[in-house]
C-alpha positions as CSV (number, residue, x, y, z in Angstrom):
1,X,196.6,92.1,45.5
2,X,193.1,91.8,45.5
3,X,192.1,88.8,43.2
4,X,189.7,90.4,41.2
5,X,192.4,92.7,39.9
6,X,195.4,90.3,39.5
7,X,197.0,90.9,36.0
8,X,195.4,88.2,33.2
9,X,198.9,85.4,32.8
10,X,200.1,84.6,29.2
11,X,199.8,88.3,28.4
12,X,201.9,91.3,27.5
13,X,202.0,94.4,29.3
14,X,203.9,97.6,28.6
15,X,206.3,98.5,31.6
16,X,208.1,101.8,29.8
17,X,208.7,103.9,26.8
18,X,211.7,102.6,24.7
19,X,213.9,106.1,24.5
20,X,213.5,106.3,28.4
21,X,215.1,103.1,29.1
22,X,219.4,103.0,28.2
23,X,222.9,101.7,29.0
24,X,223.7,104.7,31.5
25,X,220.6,104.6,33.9
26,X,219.0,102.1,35.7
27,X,214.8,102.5,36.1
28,X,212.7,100.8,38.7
29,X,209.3,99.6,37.1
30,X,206.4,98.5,39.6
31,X,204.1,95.6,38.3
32,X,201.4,93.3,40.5
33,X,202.9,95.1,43.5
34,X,206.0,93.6,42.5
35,X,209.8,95.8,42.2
36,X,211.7,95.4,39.1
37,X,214.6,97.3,37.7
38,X,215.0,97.7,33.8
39,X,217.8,98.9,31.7
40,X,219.9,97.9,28.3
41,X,223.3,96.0,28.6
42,X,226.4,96.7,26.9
43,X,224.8,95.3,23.5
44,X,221.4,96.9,23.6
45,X,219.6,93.9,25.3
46,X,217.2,94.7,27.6
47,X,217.6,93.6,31.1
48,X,214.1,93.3,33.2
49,X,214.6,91.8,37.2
50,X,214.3,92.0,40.6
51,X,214.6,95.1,42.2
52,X,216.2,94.6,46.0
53,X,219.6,92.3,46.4
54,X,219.3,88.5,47.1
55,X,221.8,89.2,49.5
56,X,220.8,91.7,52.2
57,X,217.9,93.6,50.6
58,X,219.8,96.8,48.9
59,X,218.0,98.4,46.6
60,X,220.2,97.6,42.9
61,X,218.6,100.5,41.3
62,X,221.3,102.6,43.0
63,X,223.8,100.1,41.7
64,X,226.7,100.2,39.0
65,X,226.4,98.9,35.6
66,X,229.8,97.6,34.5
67,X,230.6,95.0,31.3
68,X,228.3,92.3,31.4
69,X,227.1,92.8,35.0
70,X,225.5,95.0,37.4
71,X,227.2,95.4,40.8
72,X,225.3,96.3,44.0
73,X,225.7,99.4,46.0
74,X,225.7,98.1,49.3
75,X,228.5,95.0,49.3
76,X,229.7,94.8,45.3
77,X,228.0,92.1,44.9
78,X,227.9,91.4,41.0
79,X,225.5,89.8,39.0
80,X,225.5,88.8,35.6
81,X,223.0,90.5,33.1
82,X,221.9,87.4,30.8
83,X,221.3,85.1,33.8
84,X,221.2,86.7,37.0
85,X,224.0,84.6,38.4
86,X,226.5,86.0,41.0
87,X,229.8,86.6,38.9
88,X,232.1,88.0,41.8
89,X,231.9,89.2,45.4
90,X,234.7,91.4,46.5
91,X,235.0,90.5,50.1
92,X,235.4,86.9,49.0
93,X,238.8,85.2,48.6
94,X,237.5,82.2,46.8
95,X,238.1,82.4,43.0
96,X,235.8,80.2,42.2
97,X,231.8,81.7,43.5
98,X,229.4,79.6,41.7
99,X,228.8,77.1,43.6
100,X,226.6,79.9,45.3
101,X,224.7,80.3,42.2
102,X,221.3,78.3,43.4
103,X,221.1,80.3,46.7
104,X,222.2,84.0,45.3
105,X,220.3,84.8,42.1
106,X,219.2,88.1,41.3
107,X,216.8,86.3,39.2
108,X,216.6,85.1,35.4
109,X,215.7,88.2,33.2
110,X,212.1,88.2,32.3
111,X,210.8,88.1,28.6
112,X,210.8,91.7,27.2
113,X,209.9,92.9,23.6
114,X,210.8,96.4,22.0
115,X,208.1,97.3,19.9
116,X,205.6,100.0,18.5
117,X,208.0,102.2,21.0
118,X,207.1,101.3,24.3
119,X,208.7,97.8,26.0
120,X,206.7,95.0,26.9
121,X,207.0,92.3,29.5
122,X,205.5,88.9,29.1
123,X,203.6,88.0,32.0
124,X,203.3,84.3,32.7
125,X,203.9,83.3,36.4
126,X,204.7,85.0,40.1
127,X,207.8,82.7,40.3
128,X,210.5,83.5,38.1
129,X,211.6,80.1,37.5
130,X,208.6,78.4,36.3
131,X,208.2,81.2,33.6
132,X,207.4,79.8,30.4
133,X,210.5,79.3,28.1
134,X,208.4,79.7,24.7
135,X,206.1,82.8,25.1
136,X,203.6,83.5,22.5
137,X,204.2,85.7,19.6
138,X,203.6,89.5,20.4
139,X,200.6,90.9,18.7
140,X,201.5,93.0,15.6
141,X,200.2,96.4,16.6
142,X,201.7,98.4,13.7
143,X,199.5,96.4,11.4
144,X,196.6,96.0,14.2
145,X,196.3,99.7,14.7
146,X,197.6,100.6,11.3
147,X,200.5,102.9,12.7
148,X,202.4,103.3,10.2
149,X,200.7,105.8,8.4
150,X,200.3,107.9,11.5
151,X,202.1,110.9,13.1
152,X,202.0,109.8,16.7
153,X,202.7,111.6,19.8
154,X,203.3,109.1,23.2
155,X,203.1,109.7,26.7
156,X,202.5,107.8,29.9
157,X,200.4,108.7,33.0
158,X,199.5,107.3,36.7
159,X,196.3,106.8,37.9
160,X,194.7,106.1,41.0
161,X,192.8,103.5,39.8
162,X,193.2,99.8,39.5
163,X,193.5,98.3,36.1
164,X,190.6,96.7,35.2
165,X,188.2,99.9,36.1
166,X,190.8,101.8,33.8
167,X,190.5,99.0,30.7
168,X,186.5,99.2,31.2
169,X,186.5,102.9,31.2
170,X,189.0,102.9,27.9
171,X,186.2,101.1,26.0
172,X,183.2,102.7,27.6
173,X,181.3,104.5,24.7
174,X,179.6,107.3,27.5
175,X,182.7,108.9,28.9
176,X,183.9,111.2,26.0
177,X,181.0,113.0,25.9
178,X,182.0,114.8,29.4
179,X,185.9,114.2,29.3
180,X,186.8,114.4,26.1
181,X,184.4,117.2,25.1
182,X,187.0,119.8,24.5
183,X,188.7,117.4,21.9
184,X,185.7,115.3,19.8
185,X,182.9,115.2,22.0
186,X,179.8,117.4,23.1
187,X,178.3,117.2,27.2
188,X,175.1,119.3,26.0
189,X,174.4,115.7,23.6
190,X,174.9,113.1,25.7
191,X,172.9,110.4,23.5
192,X,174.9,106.9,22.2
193,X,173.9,104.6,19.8
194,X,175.5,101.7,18.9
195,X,175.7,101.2,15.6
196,X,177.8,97.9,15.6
197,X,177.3,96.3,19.0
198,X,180.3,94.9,20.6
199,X,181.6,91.4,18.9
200,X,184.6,89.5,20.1
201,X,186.9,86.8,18.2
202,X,187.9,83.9,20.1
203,X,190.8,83.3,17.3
204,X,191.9,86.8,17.7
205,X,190.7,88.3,21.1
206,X,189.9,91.7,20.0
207,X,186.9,93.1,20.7
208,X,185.2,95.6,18.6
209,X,182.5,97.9,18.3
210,X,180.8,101.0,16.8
211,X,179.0,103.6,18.4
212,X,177.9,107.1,16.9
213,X,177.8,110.0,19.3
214,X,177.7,113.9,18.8
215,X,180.6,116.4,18.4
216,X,181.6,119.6,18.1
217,X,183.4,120.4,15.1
218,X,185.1,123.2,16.2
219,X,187.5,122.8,19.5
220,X,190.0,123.7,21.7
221,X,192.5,120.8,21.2
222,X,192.1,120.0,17.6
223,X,192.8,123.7,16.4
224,X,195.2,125.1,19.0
225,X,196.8,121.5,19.3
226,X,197.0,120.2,16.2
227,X,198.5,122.7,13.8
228,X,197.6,120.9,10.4
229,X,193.9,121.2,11.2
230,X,193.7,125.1,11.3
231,X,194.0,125.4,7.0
232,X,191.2,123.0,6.7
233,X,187.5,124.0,6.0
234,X,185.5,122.2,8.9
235,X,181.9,122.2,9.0
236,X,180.7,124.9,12.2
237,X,177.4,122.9,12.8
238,X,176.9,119.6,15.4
239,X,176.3,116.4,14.0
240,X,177.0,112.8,14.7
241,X,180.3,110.9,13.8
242,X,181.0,107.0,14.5
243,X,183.6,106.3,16.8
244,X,185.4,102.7,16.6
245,X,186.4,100.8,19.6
246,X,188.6,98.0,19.3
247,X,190.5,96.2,22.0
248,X,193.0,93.5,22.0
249,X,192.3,91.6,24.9
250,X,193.1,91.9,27.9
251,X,194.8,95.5,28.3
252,X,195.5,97.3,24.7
253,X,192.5,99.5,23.3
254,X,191.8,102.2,20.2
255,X,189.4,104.8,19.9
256,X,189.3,106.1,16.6
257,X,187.1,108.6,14.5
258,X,187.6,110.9,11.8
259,X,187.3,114.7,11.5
260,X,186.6,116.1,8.2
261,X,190.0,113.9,6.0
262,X,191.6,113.5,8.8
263,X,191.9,110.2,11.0
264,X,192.4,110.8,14.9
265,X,193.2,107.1,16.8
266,X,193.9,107.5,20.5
267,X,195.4,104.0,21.5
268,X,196.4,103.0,25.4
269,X,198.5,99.9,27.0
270,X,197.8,99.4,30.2
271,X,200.7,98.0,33.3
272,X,198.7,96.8,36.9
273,X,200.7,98.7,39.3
274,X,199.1,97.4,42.5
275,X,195.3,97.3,44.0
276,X,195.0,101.2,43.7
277,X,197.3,101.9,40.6
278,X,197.9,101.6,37.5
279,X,199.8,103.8,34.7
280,X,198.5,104.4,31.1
281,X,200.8,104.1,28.0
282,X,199.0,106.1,25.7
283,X,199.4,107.4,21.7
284,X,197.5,109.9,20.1
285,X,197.5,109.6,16.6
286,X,196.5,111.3,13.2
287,X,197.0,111.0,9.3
C-alpha cells in the first residue's frame, strides 16, 4: 500500500455492521490489503483473524464453526476462537498437539468493540503479535454525535477511492452543493462561507467547523423519503442555513443542519480497503 494512504495506528476503524455479523456465518472483512474473517463464538464474542490457513493456505471462511473452535475446510484443522491456537488435527494420532502451537497459529483475535451498531477494530500494528495489549478507550459516539435522540437509518457502501481522498471529501464544505442538491443543497448557489473556520483540539482530536451555504427548501429526498416532513409547513423560498462539520480524527465525520424543527445529521466511519478502496459506514439521522 502506498504510504501516503496507510491507515493512521492507535485508531479505530469500523469493519461491519453489528446485525450482519453472527454465530451461523462466517464474513471475510478486507482492511490495509489485508484478509480477515469475522464472526461471534458460541457466547456472543466476537472473533476478528486471519483469513487463509496457517497450514496450507485454505481459505477458513468456507470453514465450520463448532464449540469453541473453528475447523478448516481443507484438512480439519481446528483452531481455537479466544487464542488462535491449534486444538486438534484429525489426521494426527498424537493426543497431545500443542507443542505445535508457536509454528500453527491462526493468529490471536484482534481488538474489536460493538458499539453505536457497527463493529470496530483497533488498529495498532501489521504484526499481530506486537499489538498493543491495553488499547485506548473507544470514543463515546452516542454522546459525541448525540445519537440517542435520533431515528437513524445505516448502510455501508464501496468506493473506488482510497481513504484519505474519501475523509477529505466527507468534510469538504463545496461538494453538497452539486451531490447533495436533491437532499439540502442548491447547484444554481454555489457560494460558501465559513462562518466558524475549522479549529481542532489536541485534547480531543475533533475538528470542527461551520460553514453557511444555500438550499432548497423544498426536495426530492426530504419529502418523498422522509415521511414525517410532509405535515410540516416549510418555507418555499432559498435562503442560507449553517451546516456543522465535525470530525473525530482520523476517519469518523458529521455533517449536520437543520430544516425547519427538524435536525438531519449524516455521520460516516470510514475502513482503508487497499490503495484504490475503501467502504463507507454511513448513518443518516433525524429528530
Amino acid at each position: 500500500m502506498n504510504n501516503s494512504c496507510q491507515p493512521i495506528k492507535h485508531t479505530w476503524y469500523p469493519i461491519s455492521i453489528s446485525r450482519n455479523v453472527n454465530k451461523s456465518k462466517i464474513n471475510t472483512v478486507r482492511f490495509n490489503s489485508k484478509d480477515y474473517i469475522l464472526y461471534r463464538d458460541k457466547n456472543e464474542e466476537i472473533v476478528f483473524r486471519n483469513r487463509w490457513c496457517p497450514h496450507r493456505g485454505a481459505d477458513m471462511s468456507d470453514g465450520i464453526l463448532n464449540q469453541d473452535c473453528i475447523s478448516c475446510p481443507y484438512h480439519g484443522w481446528e483452531f481455537n476462537n479466544s487464542n488462535g491456537n491449534i486444538h486438534s488435527i484429525p489426521s494426527n494420532t498424537l493426543k497431545n498437539v500443542g507443542r505445535c502451537n508457536n509454528r500453527v497459529n491462526i493468529g490471536r483475535n484482534r481488538y474489536v468493540y460493538d458499539d453505536c451498531d457497527l463493529i470496530w477494530y483497533y488498529y495498532s500494528s501489521d504484526d499481530n503479535d506486537k499489538e498493543l495489549s491495553c488499547p485506548i478507550t473507544f470514543p463515546d459516539l452516542k454522546l459525541q454525535f448525540d445519537l440517542d435522540s435520533f431515528h437513524i437509518t445505516q448502510g455501508e457502501i464501496m468506493v473506488d477511492s482510497n481513504w484519505i481522498n474519501v475523509v477529505e471529501n466527507s468534510i469538504d464544505p463545496s461538494h453538497p452543493n452539486f451531490v447533495h442538491e436533491n437532499s439540502f443543497s442548491d447547484e444554481d448557489y454555489t457560494a460558501v462561507k465559513y462562518i466558524e473556520p475549522p479549529m481542532f483540539s489536541e485534547r480531543t482530536h475533533i475538528m470542527k467547523s461551520v460553514c453557511e451555504i444555500y438550499h432548497k427548501t423544498r426536495n426530492n429526498v426530504l419529502l418523498d423519503g422522509l415521511n414525517i416532513l410532509k405535515n410540516r409547513k416549510l418555507p418555499n423560498t432559498i435562503g442560507k442555513i449553517p451546516i456543522y462539520f465535525e470530525m473525530n480524527f482520523p476517519n469518523i465525520t458529521s455533517i449536520k443542519f437543520k430544516r425547519g424543527n427538524t435536525t438531519i445529521n449524516t455521520i460516516v466511519s470510514i475502513l482503508p480497503i487497499d490503495d484504490d478502496c475503501a467502504k463507507i459506514f454511513w448513518y443518516f439521522a433525524q429528530d
